[in-house]
C-alpha positions in Angstrom: 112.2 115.1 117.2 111.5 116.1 113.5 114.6 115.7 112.8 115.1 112.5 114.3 111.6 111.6 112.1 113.0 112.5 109.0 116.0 110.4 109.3 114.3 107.7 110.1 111.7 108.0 107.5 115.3 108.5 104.7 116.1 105.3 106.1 112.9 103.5 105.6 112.8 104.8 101.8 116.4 104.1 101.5 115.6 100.6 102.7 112.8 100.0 99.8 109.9 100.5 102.3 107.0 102.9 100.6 104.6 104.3 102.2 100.9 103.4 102.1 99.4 106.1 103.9 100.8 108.9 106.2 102.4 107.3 108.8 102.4 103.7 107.4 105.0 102.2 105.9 105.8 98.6 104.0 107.8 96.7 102.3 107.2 93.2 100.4 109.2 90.5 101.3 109.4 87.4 100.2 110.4 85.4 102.4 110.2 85.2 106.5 114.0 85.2 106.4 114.0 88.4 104.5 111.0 89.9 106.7 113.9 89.3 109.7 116.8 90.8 108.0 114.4 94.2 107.4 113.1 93.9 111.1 116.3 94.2 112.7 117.2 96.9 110.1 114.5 99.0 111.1 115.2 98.4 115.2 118.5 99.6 114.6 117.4 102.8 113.2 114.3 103.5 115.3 114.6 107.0 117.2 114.9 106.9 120.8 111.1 108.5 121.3 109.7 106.1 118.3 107.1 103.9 118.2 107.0 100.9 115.5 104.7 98.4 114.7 105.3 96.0 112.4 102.5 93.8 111.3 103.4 90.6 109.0 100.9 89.4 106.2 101.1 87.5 103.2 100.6 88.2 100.0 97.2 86.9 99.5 95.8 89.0 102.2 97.6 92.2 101.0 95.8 91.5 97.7 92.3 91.2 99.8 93.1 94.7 101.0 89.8 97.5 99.9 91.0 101.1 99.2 88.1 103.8 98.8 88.8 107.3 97.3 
């Protein structure tokens, strides 16, 4: 399974996704058309045990977004 996770996770990075916090991932896109393409990118490469959830926003409510340290 860790291996599986880290081949998945190379592909996300290798696909311009970043990731936000452990276990999060995203990726801007700037279009809906673009969001598809990156959906069907990251189905193809999911790990038979995985578990994605992808959650669309726009840009104005990522820039709402509050981080605390």
């Amino acid at each position: 399974d860790r291996k599986q996770y880290t081949l998945f996770r190379k592909r996300l990075l290798n696909n311009g996704f970043t990731m936000m916090q452990y276990s999060v991932y995203m990726r801007h896109c700037a279009t809906e058309e673009n969001a598809h393409v990156h959906v069907k990118r990251v189905k193809s490469c999911l790990p038979p045990d995985g578990e994605v959830r992808i959650v669309k926003i726009t840009d104005k409510q990522f820039g709402r977004i509050e981080v605390f340290y």
